[in-house]
N, C-alpha and C positions, 0 to 999 in steps of 0.2 A: 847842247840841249837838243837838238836837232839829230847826233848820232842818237842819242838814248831812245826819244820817240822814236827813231825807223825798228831799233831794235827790240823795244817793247812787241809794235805793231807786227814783227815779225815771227816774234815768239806765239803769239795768239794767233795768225796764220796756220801757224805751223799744228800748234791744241786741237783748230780746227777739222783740219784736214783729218785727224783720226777717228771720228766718227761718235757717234755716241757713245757711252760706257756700255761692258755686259752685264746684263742680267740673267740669275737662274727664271727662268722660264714655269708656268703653273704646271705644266703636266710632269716637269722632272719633279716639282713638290711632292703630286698625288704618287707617282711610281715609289718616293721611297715612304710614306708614311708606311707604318707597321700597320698591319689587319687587328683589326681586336678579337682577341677569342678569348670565351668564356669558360672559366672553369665548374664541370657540373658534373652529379653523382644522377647517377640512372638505377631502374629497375625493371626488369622484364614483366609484362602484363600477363600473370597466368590467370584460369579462371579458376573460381574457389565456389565454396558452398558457403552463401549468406543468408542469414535469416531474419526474415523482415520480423520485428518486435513491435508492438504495440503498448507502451508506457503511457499510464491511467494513475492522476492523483485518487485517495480512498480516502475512506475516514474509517477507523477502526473504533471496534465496540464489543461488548463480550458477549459470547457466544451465551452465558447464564448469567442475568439480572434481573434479579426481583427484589420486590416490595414489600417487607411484613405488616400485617395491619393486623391493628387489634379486634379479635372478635366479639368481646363483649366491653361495654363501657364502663368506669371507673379508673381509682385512683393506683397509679404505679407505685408499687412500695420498695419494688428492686430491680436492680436492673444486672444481668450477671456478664456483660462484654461491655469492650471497649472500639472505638472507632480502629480501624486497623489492624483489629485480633483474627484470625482463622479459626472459622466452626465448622463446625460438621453435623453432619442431618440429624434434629432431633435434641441441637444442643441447646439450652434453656437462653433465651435471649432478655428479655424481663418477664416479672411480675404483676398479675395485676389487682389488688386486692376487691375479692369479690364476697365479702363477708353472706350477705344474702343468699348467696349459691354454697356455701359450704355451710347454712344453717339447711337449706333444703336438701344436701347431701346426706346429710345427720338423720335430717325423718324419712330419707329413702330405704337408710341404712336397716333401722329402727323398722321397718313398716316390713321390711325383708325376713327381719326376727323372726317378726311374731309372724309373715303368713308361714315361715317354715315350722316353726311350733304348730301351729292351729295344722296343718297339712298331715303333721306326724302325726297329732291325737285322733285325728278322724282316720288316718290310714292305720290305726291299732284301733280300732271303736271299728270300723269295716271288718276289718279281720274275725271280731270276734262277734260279728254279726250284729253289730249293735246301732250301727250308722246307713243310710239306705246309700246307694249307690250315687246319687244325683248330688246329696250331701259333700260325698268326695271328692266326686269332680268339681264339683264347686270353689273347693278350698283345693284342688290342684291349680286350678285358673287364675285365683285369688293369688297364690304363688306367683306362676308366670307374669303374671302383672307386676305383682313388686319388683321381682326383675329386674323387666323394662323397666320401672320407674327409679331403679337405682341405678342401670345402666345411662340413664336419659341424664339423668343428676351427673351424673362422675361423666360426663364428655362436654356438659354444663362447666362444671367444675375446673375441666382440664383446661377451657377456652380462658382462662385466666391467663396461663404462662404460654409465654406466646414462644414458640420453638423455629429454629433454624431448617427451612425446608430445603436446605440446598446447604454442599461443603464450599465453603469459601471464606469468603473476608467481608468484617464490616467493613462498608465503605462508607454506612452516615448511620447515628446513631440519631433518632426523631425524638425521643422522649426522655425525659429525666425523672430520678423517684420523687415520689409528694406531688408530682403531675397528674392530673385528670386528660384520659383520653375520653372519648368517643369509639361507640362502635363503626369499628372502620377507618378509624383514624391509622397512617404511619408510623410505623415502631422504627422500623431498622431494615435498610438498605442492605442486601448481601449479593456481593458480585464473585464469579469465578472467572478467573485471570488465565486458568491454565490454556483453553482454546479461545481464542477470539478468531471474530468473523470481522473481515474487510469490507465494505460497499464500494463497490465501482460503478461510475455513469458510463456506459459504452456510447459511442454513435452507432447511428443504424448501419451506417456502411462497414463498420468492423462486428459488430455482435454473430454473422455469419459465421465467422471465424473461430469462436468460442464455444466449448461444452462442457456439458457437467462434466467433472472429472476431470480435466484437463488440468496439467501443471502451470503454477505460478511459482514467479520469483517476487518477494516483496523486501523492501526496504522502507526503513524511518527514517521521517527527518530529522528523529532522536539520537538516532544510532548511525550515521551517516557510512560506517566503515563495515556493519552487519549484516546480513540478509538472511530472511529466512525462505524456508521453501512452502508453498501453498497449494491448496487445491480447492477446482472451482466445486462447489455444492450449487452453486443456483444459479439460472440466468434467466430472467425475466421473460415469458411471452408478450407481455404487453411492454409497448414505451410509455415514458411520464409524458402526457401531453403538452404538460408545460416547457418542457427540454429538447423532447424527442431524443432519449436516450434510454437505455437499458438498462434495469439493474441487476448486476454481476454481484455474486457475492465469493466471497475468496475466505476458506479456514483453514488456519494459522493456527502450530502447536505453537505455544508460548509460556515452553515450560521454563520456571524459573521468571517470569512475571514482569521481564524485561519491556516487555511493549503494553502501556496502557488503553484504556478504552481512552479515546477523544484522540490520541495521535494521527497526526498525520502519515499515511502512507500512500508510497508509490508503488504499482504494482507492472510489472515484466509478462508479456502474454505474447506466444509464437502466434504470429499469423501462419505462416506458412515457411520451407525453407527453398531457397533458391537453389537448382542446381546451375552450374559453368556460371556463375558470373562474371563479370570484367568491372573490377573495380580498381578504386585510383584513393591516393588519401587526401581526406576533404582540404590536407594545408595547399597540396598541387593546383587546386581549381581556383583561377584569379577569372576575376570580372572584370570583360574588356570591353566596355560601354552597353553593358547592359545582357553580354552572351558570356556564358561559361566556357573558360577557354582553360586548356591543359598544353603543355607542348611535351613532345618528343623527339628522340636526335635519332636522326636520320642521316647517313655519309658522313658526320661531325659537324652537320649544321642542324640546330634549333628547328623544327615545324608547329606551327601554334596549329592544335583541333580542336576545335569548338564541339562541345560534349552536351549530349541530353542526360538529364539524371534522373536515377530512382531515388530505393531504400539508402538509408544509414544505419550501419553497427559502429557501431564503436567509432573509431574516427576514421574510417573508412565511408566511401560511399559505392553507389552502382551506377557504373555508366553506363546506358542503353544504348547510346550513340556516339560515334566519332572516335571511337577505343578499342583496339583490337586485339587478341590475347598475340603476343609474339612480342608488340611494339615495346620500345626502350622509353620508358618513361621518366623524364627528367625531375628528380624528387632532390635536389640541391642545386641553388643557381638559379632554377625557374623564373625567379622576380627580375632577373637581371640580362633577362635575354626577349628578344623578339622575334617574328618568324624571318628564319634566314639567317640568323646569327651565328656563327660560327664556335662551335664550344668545344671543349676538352674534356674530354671523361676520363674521368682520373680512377 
């Protein structure tokens, strides 16, 4: 029993004596980690020509909308359109029966006869010296009167049928036959489709910008995939006091009737064009607590520049600050690098 314990106790003597175990050590760890680098797509910052735009909601409306009203009062016996139909200047819209007026048309008619009878016999009763002079003239005057008084009847008369002052389209028919209007009353709504005019609210700070004549690009929120091309006719001297803005007006061929009055439109207006810009596209500019920051690879490491911005076209923006034409700007990857990050441009 006695051999075993010395020989136990000698063997753990012996364990002792050789020191602690080895360990790999922290700085041989960090020496062999691998570096991370990032794989990114670049592009050189040239300067370009941008053009600051100005996009304005409008309401659109037709350039020719009127109203027909009846001129004289009574019962409508006909009506020769339909809501929807296209007329043209002059085309008979309805009737209005005006019996009263086509009895006083009758004795205008009538009252014409006889002064040009009575004018003849006294202008042959002159002749043969038989009428004195003052006689004739009297019964020429008596002429000229009927006349007028059959002229004054027959545009009496004509105020019956109520005519199309304009080519276009009903847009609302106001009356039906066996109706009693009023003088003055709404017949028929006629709109022209073919030009319409735009309204735009400007701010004061852009209406500088704007003149007669000036091109516009406009689009509907009808048509989302169309555009058409416009031009300014008006911009207001005065602003709506209530708004403090401009009224712009924008005309639009709109041939084939594609865009109606009440639609919505957005209208495209050049401010001005930039020459050299340095722009970057708006997906590159991340927000890093609060500052717009873009990076660029420099030696194959990642630099974050925090950028001041202008205008936007398209998905591009303009960078005024921190952006320089030459730089390599990292437009793949960007989210996944920091400054100093070591990356790969592939």
């Amino acid at each position: 029993m006695y051999l075993r314990l010395a020989l136990c106790l000698g063997f753990f003597i012996v364990g002792c004596s050789n020191g602690p175990a080895d360990f790999p050590s922290s700085n041989a760890s960090d020496a062999a980690r691998p570096v991370h680098v990032v794989n990114v797509l670049t592009e050189e910052v040239r300067p370009v020509v941008m053009r600051d735009m100005l996009v304005l909601p409008g309401q659109t409306e037709a350039l020719h909308d009127i109203r027909l009203a009846a001129q004289r009062g009574g019962v409508v016996e006909w009506t020769g359109v339909t809501e929807g139909q296209r007329v043209r200047v002059g085309e008979p819209i309805a009737r209005i029966d005006l019996s009263s007026l086509g009895a006083a048309l009758e004795r205008a008619r009538a009252s014409l006869r006889l002064a040009e009878d009575q004018a003849r016999r006294r202008s042959q009763l002159y002749a043969q010296g038989v009428l004195a002079k003052e006689e004739l003239d009297q019964a020429s005057n008596e002429l000229t009167a009927a006349r007028t008084r059959l002229r004054e009847a027959e545009v009496d008369f004509s105020h019956g049928t109520v005519t199309s002052t304009l080519d276009g389209v009903v847009n609302r028919l106001h009356v039906d036959p066996g109706e009693f209007v009023g003088e003055g009353d709404p017949v028929a709504d006629i709109v022209n489709v073919e030009t319409l005019r735009i309204n735009f609210d400007v701010p004061e700070g852009d209406v500088r910008f704007l003149a007669q004549g000036q091109k516009a690009v406009v689009r509907v929120d009808a048509y989302p995939e169309r555009e058409w091309a416009g031009e300014i006719d008006f911009v207001a001297w005065k602003a709506d006091p209530a708004t403090r803005t401009f009224q712009v007006r924008v005309v639009v061929d709109n041939e084939g009737g594609a865009i109606r009055p009440g639609m919505i439109a957005r209208g495209a207006f050049l401010r001005r064009l930039i020459e050299g810009a340095v722009t970057a596209p708006l997906f590159t500019v991340q927000d890093k607590g609060g500052e717009r920051v873009v990076f660029v690879e420099q030696d194959g490491v990642a630099q974050a520049r925090t950028v001041q911005l202008g205008i936007i076209e398209g998905d591009r923006v303009q960078v005024l600050e921190g952006l320089a034409a030459g730089d390599r700007l990292i437009v793949a990857g960007h989210a996944e690098v920091e400054d100093g990050t070591q990356v790969n441009v592939r």
